[in-house]
C-alpha positions as CSV (number, residue, x, y, z in Angstrom):
1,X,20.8,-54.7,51.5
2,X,24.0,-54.7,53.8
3,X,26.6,-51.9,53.3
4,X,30.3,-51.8,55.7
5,X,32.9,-50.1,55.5
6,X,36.2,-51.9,55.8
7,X,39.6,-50.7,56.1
8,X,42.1,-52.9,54.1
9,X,44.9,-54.1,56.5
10,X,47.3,-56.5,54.5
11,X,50.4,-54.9,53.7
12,X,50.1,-55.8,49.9
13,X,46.3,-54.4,49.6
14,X,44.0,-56.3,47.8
15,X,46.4,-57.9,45.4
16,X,46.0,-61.1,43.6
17,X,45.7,-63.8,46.6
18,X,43.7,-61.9,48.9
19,X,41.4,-61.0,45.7
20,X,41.2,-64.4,44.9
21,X,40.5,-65.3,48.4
22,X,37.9,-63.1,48.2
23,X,36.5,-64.3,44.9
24,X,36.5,-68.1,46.5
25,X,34.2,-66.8,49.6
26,X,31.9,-64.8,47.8
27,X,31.2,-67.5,45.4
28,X,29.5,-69.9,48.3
29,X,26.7,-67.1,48.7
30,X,23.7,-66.1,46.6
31,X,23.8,-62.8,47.4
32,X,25.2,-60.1,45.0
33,X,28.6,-59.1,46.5
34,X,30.3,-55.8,45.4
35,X,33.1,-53.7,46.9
36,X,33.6,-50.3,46.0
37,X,36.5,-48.5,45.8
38,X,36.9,-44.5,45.0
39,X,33.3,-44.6,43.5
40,X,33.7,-47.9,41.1
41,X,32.1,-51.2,42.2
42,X,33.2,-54.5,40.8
43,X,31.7,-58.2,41.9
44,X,33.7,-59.8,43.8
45,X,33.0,-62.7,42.5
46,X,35.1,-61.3,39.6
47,X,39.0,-61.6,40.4
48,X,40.0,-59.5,37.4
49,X,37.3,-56.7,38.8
50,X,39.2,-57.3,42.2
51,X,42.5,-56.7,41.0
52,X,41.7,-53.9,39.0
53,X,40.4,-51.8,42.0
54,X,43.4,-51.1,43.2
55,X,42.7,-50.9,46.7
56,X,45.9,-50.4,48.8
57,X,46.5,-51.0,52.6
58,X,44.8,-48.8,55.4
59,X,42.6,-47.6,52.0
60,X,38.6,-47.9,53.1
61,X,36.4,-50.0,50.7
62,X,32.5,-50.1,50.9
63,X,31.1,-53.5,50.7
64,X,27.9,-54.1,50.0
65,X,25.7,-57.5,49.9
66,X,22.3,-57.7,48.5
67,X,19.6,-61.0,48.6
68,X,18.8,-64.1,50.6
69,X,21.9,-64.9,52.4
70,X,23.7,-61.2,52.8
71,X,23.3,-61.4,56.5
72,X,25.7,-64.4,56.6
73,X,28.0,-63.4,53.4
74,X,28.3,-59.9,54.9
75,X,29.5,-61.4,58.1
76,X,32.2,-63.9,56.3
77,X,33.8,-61.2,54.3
78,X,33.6,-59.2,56.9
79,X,36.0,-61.5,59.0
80,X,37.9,-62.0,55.9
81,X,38.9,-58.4,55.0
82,X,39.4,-57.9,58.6
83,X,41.6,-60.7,59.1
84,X,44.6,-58.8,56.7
85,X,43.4,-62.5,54.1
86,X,45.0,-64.5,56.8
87,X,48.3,-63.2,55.2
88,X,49.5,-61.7,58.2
């Protein structure tokens, strides 16, 4: 199990495109894929879970990848997240 704490750059936070970006990534990997937010996890291969977490710029998310692939998963979300969703 993989665990990193992000910091959410994008000016909007995770809002309906960068969630779904995120949804679109996480569904290429095996691995289960959560972020959590002020103690509640959701799947993010879930976009309603996304959306509902309410994660706001510069507000740190925990995400954590469990199973065969989590090495490479972590790593691409990683990127991802840190990249402000390629939105900026």
């Amino acid at each position: 199990m993989i665990q990193i704490e992000l910091t959410i750059k994008n000016s909007r936070g995770l809002h309906t495109r960068s969630a779904a970006k995120l949804v679109d990534l996480a569904k290429h990997f095996s691995s289960n894929i959560e972020l959590i937010f002020q103690d509640r996890a959701v799947d993010c291969k879930s976009i309603m879970g996304l959306i509902t977490l309410g994660a706001q710029k510069n507000n740190i998310v925990k995400l954590v990848v469990d199973g065969e692939d989590e090495a490479v998963a972590s790593e691409a979300i990683t990127k991802l997240i840190q990249s402000k969703f390629g939105e900026e």
